[in-house]
N, C-alpha and C positions, 0 to 999 in steps of 0.2 A: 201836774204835780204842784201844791199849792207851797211846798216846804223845799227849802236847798239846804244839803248837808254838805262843806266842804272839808277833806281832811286834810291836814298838813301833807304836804306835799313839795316836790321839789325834783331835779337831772339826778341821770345817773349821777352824774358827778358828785352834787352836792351830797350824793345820799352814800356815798362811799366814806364819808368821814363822820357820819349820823349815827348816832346808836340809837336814839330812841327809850321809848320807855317799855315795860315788860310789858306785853300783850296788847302793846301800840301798833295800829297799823298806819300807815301812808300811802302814796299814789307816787310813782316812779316817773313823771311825766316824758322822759326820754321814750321806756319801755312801754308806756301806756299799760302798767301791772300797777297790782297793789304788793306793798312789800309790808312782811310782819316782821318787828323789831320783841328782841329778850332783852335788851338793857344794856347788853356788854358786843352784841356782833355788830363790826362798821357795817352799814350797806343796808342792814339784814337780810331776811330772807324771802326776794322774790317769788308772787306765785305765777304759777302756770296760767298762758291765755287760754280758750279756749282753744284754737287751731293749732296751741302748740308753737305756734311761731317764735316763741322767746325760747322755747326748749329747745337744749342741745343731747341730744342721746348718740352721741358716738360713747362705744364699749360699753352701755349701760341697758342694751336689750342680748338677754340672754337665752338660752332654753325656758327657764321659771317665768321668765316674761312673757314667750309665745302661747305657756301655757299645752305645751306638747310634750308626751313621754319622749323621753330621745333615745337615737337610732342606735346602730350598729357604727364603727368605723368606716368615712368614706359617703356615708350615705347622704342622700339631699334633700331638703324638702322639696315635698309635691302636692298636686293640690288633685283631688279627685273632679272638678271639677261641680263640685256641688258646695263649694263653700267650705269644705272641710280640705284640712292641710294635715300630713304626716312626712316623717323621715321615710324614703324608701330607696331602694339599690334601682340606680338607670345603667345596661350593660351595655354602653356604648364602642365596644366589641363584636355585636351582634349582627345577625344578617339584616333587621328590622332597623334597629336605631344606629346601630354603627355602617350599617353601609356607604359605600363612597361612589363617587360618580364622576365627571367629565373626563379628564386623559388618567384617571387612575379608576383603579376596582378591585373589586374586593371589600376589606371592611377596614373599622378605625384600625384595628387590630392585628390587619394582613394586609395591607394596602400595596399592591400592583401597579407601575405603569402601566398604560394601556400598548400594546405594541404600535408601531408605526404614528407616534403620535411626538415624538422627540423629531424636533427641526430645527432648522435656524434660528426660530424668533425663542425656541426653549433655551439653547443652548447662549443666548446673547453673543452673537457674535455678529458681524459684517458678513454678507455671504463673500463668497472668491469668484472668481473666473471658471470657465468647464475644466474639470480633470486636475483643480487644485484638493490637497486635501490637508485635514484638518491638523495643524502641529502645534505644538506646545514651544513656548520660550525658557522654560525650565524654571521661570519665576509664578507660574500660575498663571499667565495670559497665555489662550488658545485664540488662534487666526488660522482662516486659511494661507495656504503657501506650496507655490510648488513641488512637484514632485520630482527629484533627481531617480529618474529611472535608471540610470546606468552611469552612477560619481566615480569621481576619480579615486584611485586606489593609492594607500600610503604604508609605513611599514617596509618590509620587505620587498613588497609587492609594488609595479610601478602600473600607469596605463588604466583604464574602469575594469567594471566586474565583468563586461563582455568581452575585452581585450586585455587579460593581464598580463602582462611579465614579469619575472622573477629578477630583481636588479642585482649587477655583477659583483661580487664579490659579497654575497649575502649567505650563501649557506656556507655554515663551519662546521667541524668536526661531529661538534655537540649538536647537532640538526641530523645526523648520520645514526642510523641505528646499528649496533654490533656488527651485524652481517653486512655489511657496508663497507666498516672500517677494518674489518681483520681478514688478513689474506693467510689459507694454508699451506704451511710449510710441511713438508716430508725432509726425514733425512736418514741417511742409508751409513754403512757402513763397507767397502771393499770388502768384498771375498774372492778368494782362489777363483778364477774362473767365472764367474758368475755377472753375468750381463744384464738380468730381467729385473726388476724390483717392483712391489706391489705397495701404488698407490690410495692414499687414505679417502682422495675425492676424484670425481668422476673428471675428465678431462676431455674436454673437444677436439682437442688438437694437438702438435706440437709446439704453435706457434701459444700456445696459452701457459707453457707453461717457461720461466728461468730455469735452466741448470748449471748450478756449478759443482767444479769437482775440485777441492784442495782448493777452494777460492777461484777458481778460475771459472768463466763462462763459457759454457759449452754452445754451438752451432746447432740451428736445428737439424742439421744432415748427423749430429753424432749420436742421433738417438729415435726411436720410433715408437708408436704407441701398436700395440699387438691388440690391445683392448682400452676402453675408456679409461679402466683402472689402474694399468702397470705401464712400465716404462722400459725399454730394452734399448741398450749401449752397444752401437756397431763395434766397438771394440769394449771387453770387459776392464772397468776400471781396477786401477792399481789396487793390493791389496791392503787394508786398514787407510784405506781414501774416505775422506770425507763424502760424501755426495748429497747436497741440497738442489731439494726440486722442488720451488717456490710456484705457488698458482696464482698466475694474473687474473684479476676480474672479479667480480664482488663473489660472495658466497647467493646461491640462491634460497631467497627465502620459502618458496615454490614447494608446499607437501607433497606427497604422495598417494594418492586415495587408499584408503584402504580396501581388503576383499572384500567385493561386493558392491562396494559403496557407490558405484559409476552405474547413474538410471540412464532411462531413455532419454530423460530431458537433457541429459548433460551431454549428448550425441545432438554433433550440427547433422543437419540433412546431408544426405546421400554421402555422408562420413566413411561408413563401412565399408572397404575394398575386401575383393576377392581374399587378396593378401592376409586380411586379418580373422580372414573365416578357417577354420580350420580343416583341413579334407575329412569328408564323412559324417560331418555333423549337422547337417543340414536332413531334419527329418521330414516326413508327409505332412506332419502341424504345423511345418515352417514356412509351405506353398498354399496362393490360396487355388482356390477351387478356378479351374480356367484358365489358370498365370502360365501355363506354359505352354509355347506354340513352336509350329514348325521350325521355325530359325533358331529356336534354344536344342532340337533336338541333331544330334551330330550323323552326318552320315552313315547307314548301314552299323548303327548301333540296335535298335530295336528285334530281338530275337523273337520264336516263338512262344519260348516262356514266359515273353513279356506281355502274348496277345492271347485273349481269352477267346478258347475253340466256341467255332459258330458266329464268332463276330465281324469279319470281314466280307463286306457284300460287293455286290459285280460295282458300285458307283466309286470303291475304295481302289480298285484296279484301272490302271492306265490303259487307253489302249494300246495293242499290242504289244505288252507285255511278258503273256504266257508264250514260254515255248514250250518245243517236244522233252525238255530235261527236265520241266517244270511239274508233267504229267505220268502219273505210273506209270507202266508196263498194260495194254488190256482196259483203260480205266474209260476211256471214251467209246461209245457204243452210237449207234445207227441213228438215235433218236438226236443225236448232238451234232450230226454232221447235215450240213444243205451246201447243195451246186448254185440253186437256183432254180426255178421252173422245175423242181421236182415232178414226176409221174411214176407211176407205177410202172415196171420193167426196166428203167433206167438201171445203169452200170457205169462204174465210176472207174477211170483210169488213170494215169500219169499220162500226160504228154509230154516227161523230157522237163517240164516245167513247172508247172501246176497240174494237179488233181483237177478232173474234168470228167460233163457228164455226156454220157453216151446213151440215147436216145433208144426206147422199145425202136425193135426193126420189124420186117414184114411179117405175117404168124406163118409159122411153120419155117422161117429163115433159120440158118445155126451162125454163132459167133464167131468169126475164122480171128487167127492171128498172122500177121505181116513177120513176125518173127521178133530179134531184135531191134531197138530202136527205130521203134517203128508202133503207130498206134493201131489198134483192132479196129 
């Protein structure tokens, strides 16, 4: 270039108390800009480098600046990846872009511990020794610490929670429920004669209950219980006698079941005595099938209406058992009786003893008899 043009020129500094003249320019040699001056602004007004480097644009790029219609609420820009940028919704709640991963799962939006992934180094702690476990100082520091299996007991109570005892002089009235603290009293009035008086609670004994009569305390030889409930005076007290019969011993708080209400479960084993069965109530659905054997059945109880006709065979018969009383009249016949060595012509007799066989004799022989006491 054969020609040099210099313009007035000068530092920011000096140019901040410069006005200039109207549609004067200069050279800012601090900013390396050229600045245009109106005649009245100090400084005037620097331009822009190329690179920008002197611009400041904080709050000064807006939507109209990016040159994009704009979005909905929420939305961001995004760029399609071809140079082209729009506001668009990213649902980072989603299975795709909200998912999570390493000790959690799930999504941004549902996020899950992973199970078994909480330990020591999560929880920041020092680990402990075997069998301490995790406790609290009630200030928000967690350590490990010992475990008092079995502490000592306080309160009422003395000794740990495997060995308690009750310390003496601990329970009061107010620890006592009704039935504890009130003991029943009956009271009678003398009449003419009249020795028995009927009790309002059940009583065990004589030795359970106080009696007095006009104030005085009766013995227990002056009086006997006939029943749980009444009370009878070996001599009839005086007539318009006071008579108080005080019951020692708590009231029992112990219901009663009602009908019906006692199952099987409530029966300990082998509970039920003969005693509590009643006679005769015992049916065929109450045995099982086989339960009953010889040793349950009672001597010379079994009749024949008890035995079904035809059912007794010769293996149920003892030997010699059957006698002559046992057998009709006529009921045993020729085919039922043997000597022995049976033959044809044989004749049977008495000898005195036993029935005995007497042997075919010569042919044409005849049978003689000896008479009495005496065999043929």
């Amino acid at each position: 270039m054969a020609k040099r043009v210099q313009r007035r020129r000068g530092t920011t500094t000096e140019h901040a108390s410069f006005t200039g003249y109207i549609g004067e320019s200069t050279v800012d040699t601090t900013k390396d800009t050229v600045v245009v001056h109106d005649g009245s602004q100090l400084g005037g007004f620097p331009l822009a480098r190329e690179d920008l480097s002197n611009v400041t644009l904080t709050n000064l790029i807006g939507i109209t600046e990016l040159k994009l219609s704009d979005g909905t609420a929420n939305q961001v820009i995004q760029t399609d990846g071809s140079g082209t940028i729009s506001f668009g919704t990213i649902d980072i709640a989603g299975a795709t872009i909200g998912a999570v991963g390493g000790d959690i799962e799930g999504t941004i939006a549902n996020a899950q511990i992973k199970a078994n992934v909480v330990g020591i180094a999560e929880i920041n702690v020092t680990d402990g020794t075997s069998g301490q476990a995790l406790i609290t100082n009630g200030s928000g520091t967690l350590s490990f610490g010992d475990v008092l299996t079995d502490p000592a007991l306080g309160g009422h109570l003395s000794g740990t929670t495997s060995n308690a005892t009750i310390r003496d002089d601990t329970i009061t009235s107010g620890m006592l429920t009704t039935a504890l603290k009130n003991f029943t009293v009956d009271e009678f009035i003398g009449a003419s004669a009249q020795t028995t008086f009927t009790l309002t609670g059940a009583v065990g004994s004589v030795n359970a209950l106080l009696v007095y009569i006009d104030g005085i305390v009766q013995p227990t030889t002056a009086y006997s219980l006939p029943s749980t409930t009444s009370i009878q005076f070996t001599v009839a007290p005086p007539v318009s006698a006071v008579i108080r019969c005080l019951h020692l011993g708590f009231q029992s708080t112990v219901g009663v079941p009602s009908d019906g209400a006692v199952t099987t479960a409530k029966l300990a084993a082998n509970a039920v005595t003969s005693a509590k069965i009643l006679d005769g109530t015992i049916a065929t659905g109450d045995i099982a099938n086989n339960a009953i054997t010889e040793a349950k059945i009672f001597a010379q109880t079994i009749t024949n209406a008890s035995i079904t006709p035809g059912t007794i065979r010769s293996q149920e018969i003892a030997n010699a058992t059957i006698t002559g009383t046992d057998m009709a009249a006529n009921s045993i016949d020729g085919t039922k009786i043997a000597l022995g060595g049976d033959a044809q012509g044989d004749v049977m007799y008495y000898d005195g003893t036993n029935w005995a066989r007497l042997g075919p004799g010569t042919a044409n022989y005849v049978l003689k008899t000896a008479g009495a006491s005496a065999n043929p």
